[in-house]
C-alpha positions as CSV (number, residue, x, y, z in Angstrom):
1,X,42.3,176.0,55.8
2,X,43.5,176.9,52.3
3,X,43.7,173.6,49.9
4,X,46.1,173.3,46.8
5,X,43.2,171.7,45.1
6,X,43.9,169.6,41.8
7,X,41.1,167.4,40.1
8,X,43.4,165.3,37.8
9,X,41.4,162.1,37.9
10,X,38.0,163.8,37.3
11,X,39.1,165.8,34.9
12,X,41.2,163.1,32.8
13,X,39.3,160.2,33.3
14,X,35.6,159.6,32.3
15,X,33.0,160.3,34.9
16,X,29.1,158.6,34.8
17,X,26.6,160.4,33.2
18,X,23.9,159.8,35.4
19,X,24.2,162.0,38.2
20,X,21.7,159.8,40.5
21,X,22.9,158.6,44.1
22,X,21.0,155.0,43.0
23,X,22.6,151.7,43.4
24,X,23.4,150.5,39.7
25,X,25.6,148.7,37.4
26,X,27.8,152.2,35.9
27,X,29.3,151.8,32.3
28,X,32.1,153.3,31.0
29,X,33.5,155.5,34.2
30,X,36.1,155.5,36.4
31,X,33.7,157.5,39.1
32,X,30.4,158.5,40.0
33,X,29.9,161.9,41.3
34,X,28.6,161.2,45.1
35,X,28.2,163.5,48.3
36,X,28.8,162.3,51.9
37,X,25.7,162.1,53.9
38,X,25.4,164.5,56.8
39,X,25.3,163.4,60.5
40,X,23.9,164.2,63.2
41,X,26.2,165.3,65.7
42,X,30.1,164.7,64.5
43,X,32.9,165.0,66.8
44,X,36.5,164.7,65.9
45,X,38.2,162.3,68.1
46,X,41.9,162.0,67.0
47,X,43.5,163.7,64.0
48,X,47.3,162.9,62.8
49,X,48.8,165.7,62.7
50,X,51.7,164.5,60.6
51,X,49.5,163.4,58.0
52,X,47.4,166.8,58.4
53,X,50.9,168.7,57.7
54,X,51.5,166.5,54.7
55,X,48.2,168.4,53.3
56,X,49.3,171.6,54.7
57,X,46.6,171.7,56.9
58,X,48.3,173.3,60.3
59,X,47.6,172.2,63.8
60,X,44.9,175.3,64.5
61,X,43.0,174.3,61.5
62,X,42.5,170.6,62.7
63,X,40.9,172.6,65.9
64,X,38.4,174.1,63.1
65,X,34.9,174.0,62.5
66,X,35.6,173.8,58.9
67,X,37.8,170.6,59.5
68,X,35.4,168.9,61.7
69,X,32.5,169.0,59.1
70,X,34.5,168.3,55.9
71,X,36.1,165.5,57.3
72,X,33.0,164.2,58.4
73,X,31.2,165.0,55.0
74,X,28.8,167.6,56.3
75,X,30.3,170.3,54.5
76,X,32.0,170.1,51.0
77,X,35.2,171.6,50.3
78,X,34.7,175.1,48.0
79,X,35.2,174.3,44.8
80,X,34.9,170.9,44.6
81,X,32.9,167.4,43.5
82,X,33.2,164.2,45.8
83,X,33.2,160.8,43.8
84,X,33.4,157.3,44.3
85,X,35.7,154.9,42.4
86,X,33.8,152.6,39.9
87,X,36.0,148.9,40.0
88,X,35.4,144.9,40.1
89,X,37.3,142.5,41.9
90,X,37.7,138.7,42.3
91,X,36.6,138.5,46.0
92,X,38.1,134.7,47.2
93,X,38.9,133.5,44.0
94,X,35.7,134.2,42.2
95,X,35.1,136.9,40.1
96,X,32.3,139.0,42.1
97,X,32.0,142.1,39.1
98,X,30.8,145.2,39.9
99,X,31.9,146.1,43.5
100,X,33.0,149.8,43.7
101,X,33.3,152.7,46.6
102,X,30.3,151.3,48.5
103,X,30.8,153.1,51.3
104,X,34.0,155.5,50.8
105,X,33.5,159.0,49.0
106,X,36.7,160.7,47.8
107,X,36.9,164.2,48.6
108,X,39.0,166.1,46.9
109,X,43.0,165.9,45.3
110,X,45.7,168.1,47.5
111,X,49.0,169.1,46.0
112,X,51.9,169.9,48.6
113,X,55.7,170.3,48.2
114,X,55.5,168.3,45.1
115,X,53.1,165.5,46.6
116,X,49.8,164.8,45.4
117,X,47.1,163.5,47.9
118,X,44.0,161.7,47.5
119,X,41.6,162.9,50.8
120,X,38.8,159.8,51.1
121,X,35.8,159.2,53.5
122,X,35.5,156.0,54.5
123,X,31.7,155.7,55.9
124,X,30.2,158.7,54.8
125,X,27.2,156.9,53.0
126,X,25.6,155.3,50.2
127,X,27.0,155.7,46.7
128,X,25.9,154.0,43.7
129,X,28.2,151.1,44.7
130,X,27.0,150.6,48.1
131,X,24.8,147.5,46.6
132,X,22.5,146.4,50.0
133,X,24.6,148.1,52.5
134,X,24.2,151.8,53.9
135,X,27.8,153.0,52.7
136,X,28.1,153.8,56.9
137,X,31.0,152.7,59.1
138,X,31.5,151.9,63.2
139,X,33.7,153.1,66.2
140,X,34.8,149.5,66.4
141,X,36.3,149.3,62.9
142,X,37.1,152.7,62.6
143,X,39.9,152.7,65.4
144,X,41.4,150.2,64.0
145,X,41.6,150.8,60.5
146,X,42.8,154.5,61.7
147,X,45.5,153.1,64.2
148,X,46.6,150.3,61.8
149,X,47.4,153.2,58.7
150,X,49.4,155.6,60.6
151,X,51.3,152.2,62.8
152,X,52.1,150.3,59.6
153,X,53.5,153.6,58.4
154,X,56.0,153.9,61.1
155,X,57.1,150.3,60.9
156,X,57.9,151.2,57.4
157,X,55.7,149.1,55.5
158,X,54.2,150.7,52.5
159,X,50.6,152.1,53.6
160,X,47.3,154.1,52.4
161,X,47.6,157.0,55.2
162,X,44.8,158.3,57.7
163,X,44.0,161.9,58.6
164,X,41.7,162.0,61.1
165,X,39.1,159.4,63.4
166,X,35.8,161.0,63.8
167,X,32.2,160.1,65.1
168,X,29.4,160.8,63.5
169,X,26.5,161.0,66.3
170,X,24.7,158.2,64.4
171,X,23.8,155.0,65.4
172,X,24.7,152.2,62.9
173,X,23.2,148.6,62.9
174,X,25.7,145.5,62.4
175,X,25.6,141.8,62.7
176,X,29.4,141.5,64.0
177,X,29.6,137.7,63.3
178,X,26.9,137.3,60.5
179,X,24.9,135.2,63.0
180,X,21.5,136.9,63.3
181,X,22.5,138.7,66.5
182,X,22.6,142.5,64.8
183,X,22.6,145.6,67.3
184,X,23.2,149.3,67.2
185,X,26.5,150.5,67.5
186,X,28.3,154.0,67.5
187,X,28.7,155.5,63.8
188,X,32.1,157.2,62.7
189,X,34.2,158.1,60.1
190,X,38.1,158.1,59.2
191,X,39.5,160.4,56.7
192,X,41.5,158.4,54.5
193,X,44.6,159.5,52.3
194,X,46.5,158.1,49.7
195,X,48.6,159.3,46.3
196,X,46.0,157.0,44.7
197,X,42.9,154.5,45.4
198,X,43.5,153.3,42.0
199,X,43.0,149.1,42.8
200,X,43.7,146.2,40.2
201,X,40.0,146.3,40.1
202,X,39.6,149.5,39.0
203,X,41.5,147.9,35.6
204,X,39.5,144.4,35.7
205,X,36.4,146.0,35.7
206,X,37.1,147.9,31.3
207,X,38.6,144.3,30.4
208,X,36.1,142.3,32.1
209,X,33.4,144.7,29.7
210,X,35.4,144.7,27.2
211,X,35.9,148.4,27.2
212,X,39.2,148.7,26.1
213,X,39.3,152.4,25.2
214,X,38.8,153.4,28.9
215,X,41.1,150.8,30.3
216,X,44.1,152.2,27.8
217,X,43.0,155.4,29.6
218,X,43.1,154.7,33.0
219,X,46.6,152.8,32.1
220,X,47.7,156.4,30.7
221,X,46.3,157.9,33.4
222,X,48.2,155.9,36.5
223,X,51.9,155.6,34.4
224,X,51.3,159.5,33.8
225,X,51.1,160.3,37.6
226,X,52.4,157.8,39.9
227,X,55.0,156.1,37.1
228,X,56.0,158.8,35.2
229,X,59.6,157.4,35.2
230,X,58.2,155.2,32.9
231,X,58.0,157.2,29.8
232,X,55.1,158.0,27.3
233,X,51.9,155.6,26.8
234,X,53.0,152.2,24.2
235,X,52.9,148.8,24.9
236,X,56.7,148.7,25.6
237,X,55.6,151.1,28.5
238,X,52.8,148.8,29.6
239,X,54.9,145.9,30.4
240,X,57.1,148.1,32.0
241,X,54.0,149.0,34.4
242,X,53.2,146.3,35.2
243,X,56.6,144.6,35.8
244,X,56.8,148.1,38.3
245,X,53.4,146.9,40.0
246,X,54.6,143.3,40.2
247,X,57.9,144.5,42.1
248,X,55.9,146.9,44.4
249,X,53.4,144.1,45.5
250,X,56.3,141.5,46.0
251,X,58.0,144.7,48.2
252,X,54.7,145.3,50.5
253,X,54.2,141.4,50.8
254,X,57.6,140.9,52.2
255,X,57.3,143.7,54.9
256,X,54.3,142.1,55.6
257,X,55.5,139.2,56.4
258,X,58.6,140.1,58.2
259,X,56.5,141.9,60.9
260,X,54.0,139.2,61.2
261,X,51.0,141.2,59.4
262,X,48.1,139.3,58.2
263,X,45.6,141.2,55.9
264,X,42.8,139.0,56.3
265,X,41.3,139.8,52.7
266,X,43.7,140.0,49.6
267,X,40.7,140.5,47.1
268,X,42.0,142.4,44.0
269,X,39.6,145.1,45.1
270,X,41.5,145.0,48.0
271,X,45.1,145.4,46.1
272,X,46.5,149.0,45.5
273,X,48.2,149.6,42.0
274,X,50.8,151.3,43.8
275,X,51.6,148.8,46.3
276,X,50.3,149.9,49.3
277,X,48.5,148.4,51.9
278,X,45.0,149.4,51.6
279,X,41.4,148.7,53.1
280,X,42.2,147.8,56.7
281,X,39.4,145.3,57.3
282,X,39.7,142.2,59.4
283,X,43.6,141.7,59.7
284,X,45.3,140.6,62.6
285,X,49.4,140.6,63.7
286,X,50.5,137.0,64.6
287,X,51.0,136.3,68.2
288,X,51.9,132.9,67.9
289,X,54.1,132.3,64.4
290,X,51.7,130.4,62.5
291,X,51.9,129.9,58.8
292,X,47.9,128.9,58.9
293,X,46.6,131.5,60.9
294,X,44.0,134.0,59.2
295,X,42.2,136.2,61.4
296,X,39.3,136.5,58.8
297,X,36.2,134.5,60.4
298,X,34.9,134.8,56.8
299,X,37.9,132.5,55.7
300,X,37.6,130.1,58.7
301,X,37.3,126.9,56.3
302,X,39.4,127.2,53.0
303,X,41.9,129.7,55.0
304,X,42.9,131.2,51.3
305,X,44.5,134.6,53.0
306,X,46.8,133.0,55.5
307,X,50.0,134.4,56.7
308,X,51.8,131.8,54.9
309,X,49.4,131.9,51.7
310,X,49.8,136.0,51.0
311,X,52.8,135.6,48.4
312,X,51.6,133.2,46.4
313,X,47.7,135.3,46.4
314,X,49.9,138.3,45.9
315,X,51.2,136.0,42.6
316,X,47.7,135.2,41.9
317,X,46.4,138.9,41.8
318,X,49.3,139.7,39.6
319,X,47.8,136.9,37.1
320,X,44.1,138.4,36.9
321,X,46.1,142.0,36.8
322,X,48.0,140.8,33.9
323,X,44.9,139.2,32.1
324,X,43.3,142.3,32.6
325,X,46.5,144.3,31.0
326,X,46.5,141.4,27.9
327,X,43.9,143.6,25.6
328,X,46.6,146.6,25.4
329,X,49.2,144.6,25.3
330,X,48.4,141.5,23.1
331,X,51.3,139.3,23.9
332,X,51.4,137.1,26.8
333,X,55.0,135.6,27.2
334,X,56.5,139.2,28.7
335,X,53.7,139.4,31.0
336,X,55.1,135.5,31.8
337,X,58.3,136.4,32.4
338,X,57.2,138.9,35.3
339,X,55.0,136.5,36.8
340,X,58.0,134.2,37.0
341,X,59.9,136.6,38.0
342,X,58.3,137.7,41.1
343,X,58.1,133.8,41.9
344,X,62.1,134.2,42.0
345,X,62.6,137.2,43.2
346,X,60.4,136.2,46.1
347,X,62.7,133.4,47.3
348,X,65.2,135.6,47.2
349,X,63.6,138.5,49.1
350,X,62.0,136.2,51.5
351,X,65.8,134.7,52.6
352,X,67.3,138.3,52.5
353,X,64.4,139.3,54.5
354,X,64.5,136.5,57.3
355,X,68.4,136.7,57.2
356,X,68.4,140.3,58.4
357,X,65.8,139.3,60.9
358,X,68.5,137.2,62.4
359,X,71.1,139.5,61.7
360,X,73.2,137.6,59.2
361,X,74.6,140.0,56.5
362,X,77.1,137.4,55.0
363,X,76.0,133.9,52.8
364,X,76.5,130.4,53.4
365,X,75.0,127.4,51.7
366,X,73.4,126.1,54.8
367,X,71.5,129.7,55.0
368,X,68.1,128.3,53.6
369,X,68.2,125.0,55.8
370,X,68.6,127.2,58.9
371,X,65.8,129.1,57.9
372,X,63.7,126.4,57.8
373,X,64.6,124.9,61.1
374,X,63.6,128.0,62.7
375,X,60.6,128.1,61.2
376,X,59.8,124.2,62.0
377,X,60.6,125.6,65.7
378,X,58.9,128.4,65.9
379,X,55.6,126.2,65.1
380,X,56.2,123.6,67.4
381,X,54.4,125.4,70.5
382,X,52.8,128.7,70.6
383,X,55.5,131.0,70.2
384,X,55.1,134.8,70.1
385,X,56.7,136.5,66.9
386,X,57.4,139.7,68.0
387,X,58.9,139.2,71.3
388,X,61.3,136.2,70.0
389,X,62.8,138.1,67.0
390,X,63.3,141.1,69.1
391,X,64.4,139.2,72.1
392,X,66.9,137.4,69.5
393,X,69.1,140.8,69.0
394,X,70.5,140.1,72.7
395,X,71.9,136.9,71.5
396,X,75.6,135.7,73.0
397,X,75.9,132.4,73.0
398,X,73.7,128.9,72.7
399,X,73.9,128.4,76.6
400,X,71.6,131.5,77.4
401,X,69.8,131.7,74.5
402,X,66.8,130.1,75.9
403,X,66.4,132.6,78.7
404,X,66.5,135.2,76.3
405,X,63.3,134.0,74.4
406,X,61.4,131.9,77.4
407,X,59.0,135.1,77.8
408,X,57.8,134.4,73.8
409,X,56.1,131.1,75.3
410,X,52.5,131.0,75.5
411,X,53.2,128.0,77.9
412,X,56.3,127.7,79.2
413,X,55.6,125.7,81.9
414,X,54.8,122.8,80.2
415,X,57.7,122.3,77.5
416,X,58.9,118.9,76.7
417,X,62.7,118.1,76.3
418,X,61.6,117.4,73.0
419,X,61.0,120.8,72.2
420,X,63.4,122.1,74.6
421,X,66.3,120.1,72.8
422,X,65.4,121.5,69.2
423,X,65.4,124.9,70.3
424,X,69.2,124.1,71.6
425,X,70.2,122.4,68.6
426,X,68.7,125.8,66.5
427,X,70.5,128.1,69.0
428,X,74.1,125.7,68.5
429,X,73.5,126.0,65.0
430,X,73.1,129.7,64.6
431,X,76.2,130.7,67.3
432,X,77.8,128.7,64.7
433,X,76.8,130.4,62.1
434,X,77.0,133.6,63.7
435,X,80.8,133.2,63.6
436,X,80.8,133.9,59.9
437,X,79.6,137.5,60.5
438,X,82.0,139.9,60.9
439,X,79.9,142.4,63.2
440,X,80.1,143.2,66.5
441,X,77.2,141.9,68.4
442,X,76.4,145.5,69.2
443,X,76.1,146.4,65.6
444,X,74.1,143.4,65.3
445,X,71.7,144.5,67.6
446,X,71.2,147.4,66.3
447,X,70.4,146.4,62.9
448,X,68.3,143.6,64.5
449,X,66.1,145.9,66.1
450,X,65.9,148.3,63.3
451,X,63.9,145.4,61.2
452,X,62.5,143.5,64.3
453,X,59.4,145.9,65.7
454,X,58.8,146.0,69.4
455,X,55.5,146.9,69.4
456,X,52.6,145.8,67.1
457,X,49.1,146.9,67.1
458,X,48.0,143.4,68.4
459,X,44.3,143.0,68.2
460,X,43.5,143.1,71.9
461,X,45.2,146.5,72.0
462,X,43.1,147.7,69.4
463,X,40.0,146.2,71.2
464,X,40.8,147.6,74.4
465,X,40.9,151.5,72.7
466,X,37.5,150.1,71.2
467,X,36.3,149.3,74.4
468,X,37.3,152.7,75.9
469,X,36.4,154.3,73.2
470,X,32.4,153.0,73.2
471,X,32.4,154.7,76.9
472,X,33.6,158.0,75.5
473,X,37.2,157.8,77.0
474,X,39.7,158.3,73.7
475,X,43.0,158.4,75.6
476,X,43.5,155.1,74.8
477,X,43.6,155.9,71.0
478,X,46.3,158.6,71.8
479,X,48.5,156.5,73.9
480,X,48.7,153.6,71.1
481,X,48.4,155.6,67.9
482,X,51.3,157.4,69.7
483,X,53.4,154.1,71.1
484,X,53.5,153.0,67.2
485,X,54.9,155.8,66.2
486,X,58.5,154.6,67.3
487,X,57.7,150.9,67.2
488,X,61.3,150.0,66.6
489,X,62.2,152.1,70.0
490,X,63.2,150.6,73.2
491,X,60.2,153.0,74.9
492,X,60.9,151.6,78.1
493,X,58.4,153.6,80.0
494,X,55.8,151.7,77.6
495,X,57.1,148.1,78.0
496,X,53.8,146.9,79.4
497,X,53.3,146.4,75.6
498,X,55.6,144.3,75.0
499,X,53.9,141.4,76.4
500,X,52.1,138.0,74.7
501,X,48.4,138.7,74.1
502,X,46.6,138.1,77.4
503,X,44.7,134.7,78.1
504,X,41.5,136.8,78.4
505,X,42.3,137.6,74.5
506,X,42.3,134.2,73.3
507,X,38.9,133.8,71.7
508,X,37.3,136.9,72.2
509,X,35.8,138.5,69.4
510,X,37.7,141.6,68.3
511,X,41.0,140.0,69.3
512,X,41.3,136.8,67.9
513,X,38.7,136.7,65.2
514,X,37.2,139.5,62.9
515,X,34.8,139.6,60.0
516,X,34.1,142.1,57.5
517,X,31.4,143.4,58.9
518,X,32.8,146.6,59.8
C-alpha cells in the first residue's frame, strides 16, 4: 500500500500548540494533533472497493495487515500525524461553542488522478474535543452510517464517502434512548473519506472568538483547494464563496428531498462547506410521505429537522454562515442578496425537481397547483414514497392509475371514497396534463426512473444487517451495500426490497426512531 500523501491543511493552517490528548477549550487552531486508540482485536468487515480504488489502494491491499490496522487506528500511516478538526456549531438553534472532532481522527490527505482525499476515523477515541464522551463508536451505528455513504452516493446525491466497516474487539457502553437503560454493545469503526471535513462550524468557531486572522485563513485555505475557480483571496472573492456554498447547500437539500431523505440533525456542525451530506447520525428515508416526519427521537417535540423543515434550516445555516463570513467581508446587503436568492432559487428547484419526478419536461401555469394537490394526497393516508413515484412511471391513463399505486398503501383495505375520489380527480388531472408533453411514455419512463430510486436504505433494512451483524453474520451488509449500488435499476431478482416497511417495523427502535446516541 503506497499512499500519495499530502498534508495541505496541517501544513497551511494553524495547529494547537499543546500537544496533550486532554479535553479542553483550543484557541487559535484549525486541529489538534490526536492518535487513534488501539483495540483489542480488529477485524475488517466490509471494505468498498470503489472508494479503496479512488485512493489507489488495490483490492489485495484491502486483504492487508497493514490496511486492517490503519483503518482501525492501531497502526499510523509512515510519515504521518493524525488530527482532529477544532469547530463550534449551533446545535438546534442554540449556539453550543466549542464542539470539535470528538470522536473522529483524520488520518492522513491522499492525492489520486488529480483528486485530493481526506481519510477519517470515525470512533477511534478520545481527542481533545471528545468533552464527556469516549470518542468510541458501535456496530449499530456504524452499519448504517457506512451503508448510507456509499447508497446516497449511487443515488447521486452529493455525499462524504466511506472506505471501509470494521470492528474493533471492544465493548462500548450506550444508553440507546437516553433513558437510563445503558448496556454494552459491540465497538467498530468506519473509515470515512471526504475532499474536505471543513464544516460551517469550523468558520463560526474564529468569528464567534473574534479571531479574524485565522478565519481569513481558513477562508484562503478552502477557496484555494476546493474553489479555486474562484480566483485569488479579496472580499469580491469572499462573496463569491459563499454565494458557491449557498448554491451547493440548496443542490444537496433538493436531492434530499426528492428521494425522500431525512437527515435528522442539520446542526451547522453537521453542514459540510462543500455541500455534502456529512455525519450520518440518526436519519431516516420516508416511508409514508410526511412533511412532519423526523426520525430524530431527540427532536420528538419541536420537530425543527423535519423533511419538510430541511430548506428553510438549510436557509438558516446559510444565515449563521454568513454572519460568520461578515468580519472579512464588512458589508451585509450582498451576503442578503444570496440569502434571498437561495429563497428563490429554491421554489424554482423544488418545482423543476417534483416536475421531473412526474415526468413533465414542458410548463404550464397550473404546474404549481398540481404540485400541491399531489402533495395534499399523498398525506391523506399513509402513502409510501418510493414505491408511488416509481410505480408512477407506468402511468397510461386515469382509469388504471390506481392499480398502479394501490401497493404504496399502508392500508389499503380500509380507504374511503373520500380519499379514493381525490386520488382520481389527481390522476384526471395529470393524464390531462400529461397531454402537453411531447414524449413517448416510454421515454417518460425512463427518465422517470432515472430520478425516482427503487430502492432506499429504509431503516429496517439497515436494522436487519444490524441485527445479523451483532451475531457475526455480515452477508447482510454485502447484499444491501451491494443492492444500492444500482438503486435506480429494475434488479428484479432483488424486488423483495421493494416492498412498504413491514408492520413489525413500525415502532421499533432502530427503524422508526433513532437518537444520537451512536
Amino acid at each position: 500500500m503506497n499512499l500519495n500523501i499530502k498534508n495541505t491543511f496541517t501544513t497551511e493552517l494553524p495547529a494547537d500548540s499543546n500537544l496533550e490528548n486532554s479535553r479542553r477549550q483550543v484557541e487559535n487552531a484549525a486541529f489538534s494533533f490526536a492518535n487513534p486508540k488501539k483495540t483489542a482485536k480488529p477485524t475488517v468487515v466490509h471494505v468498498s472497493q470503489e472508494m479503496a480504488a479512488e485512493l489507489d489502494i488495490s483490492e489485495e491491499e484491502t486483504q492487508s495487515e497493514l490496511f486492517k490496522n490503519v483503518v482501525t487506528g492501531n497502526e499510523i500511516y509512515p510519515n504521518t500525524k493524525p488530527y482532529a478538526m477544532c469547530y463550534a456549531g449551533h446545535q438546534f438553534g442554540n449556539w453550543a461553542g466549542q464542539l470539535g472532532d470528538g470522536r473522529a481522527i483524520n488520518l492522513f490527505e491522499v492525492e489520486h488522478q488529480n483528486k485530493n482525499w481526506k481519510v477519517q476515523l470515525k470512533g477511534a477515541g478520545e481527542t481533545p474535543y471528545s468533552r464527556t464522551a469516549d470518542g468510541l463508536a458501535v456496530l449499530r451505528s456504524s452499519v448504517r452510517e457506512y451503508l448510507c455513504s456509499e447508497a446516497m452516493f449511487h443515488l447521486g446525491v452529493p455525499t462524504t464517502r466511506a472506505l471501509s466497516l470494521s470492528l474493533s474487539g471492544d465493548a462500548v457502553m450506550r444508553d440507546v434512548l437516553y433513558d437510563g437503560n445503558a448496556a454494552y454493545e459491540k465497538g467498530a469503526i468506519v473509515s470515512r473519506v471526504s475532499p474536505s471535513f471543513l464544516r460551517f462550524g469550523s468558520f463560526e468557531i474564529f468569528a464567534a472568538r473574534k479571531d479574524y486572522t485565522n478565519l481569513k485563513n481558513l477562508v484562503d485555505y478552502t477557496i484555494k483547494h476546493h474553489f479555486p475557480q474562484i480566483g485569488a483571496p479579496s472580499k469580491e472573492n469572499y462573496i463569491h464563496f459563499f454565494k458557491e456554498v449557498s448554491e451547493r447547500t440548496l443542490k444537496m437539500i433538493i436531492d434530499w428531498q426528492r428521494v425522500g431523505f431525512v437527515h435528522g440533525v442539520m446542526n451547522t456542525d453537521n453542514m459540510s462547506i462543500l455541500g455534502l451530506t456529512i455525519d450520518f447520525g440518526p436519519y431516516g428515508w420516508l416511508e409514508g410521505f410526511d412533511f412532519g416526519w423526523t426520525p430524530n427521537t431527540t427532536d420528538s417535540q419541536h420537530k425543527r429537522y423535519r423533511y419538510g423543515n430541511q430548506p428553510n434550516i438549510g436557509l438558516w445555516n446559510l444565515y449563521q454562515l454568513a454572519n460568520a463570513l461578515y468580519p472579512i467581508i464588512e458589508e451585509v446587503e450582498p451576503l442578503n442578496a444570496i440569502l434571498e436568492q437561495y429563497k428563490i432559487d429554491f421554489e424554482k428547484q423544488s418545482l423543476q425537481m417534483m416536475k421531473s419526478k412526474l415526468g413533465l419536461y414542458t410548463s404550464d401555469e397550473e404546474d404549481v397547483k398540481l404540485m400541491q394537490e399531489l402533495e395534499d394526497n399523498l398525506q391523506l393516508v399513509e402513502t409510501d414514497m418510493t414505491i408511488f413515484f416509481r410505480n408512477l412511471s407506468r402511468f397510461s391513463n386515469a382509469t388504471t392509475a390506481f392499480k398502479l399505486i394501490e401497493e404504496a398503501f399502508y392500508d389499503f383495505e380500509n380507504i374511503s371514497d373520500e380519499v379514493l375520489n381525490s386520488w382520481n380527480l389527481w390522476f384526471k388531472k395529470y393524464d390531462e396534463r400529461l397531454q402537453i408533453e411531447r414524449v413517448s411514455s416510454k421515454e417518460r419512463k425512463e427518465k422517470m426512473d432515472v430520478v425516482n430510486p427503487k430502492y432506499v436504505l429504509r431503516n429496517y433494512m439497515s436494522q436487519l444487517a444490524i441485527d445479523e451483524a451483532d451475531k457475526g453474520n455480515y452477508t447482510l451488509i454485502d447484499e444491501l451495500f451491494q443492492l444500492l449500488k444500482k438503486p435506480y435499476s429494475e434488479q428484479p431478482e432483488n424486488e423483495k426490497w421493494f416492498a412498504r416497511r413491514p408492520e413489525w417495523a413500525r415502532n421499533k427502535v432502530g427503524c422508526s426512531m433513532l437518537s444520537c446516541s451512536s
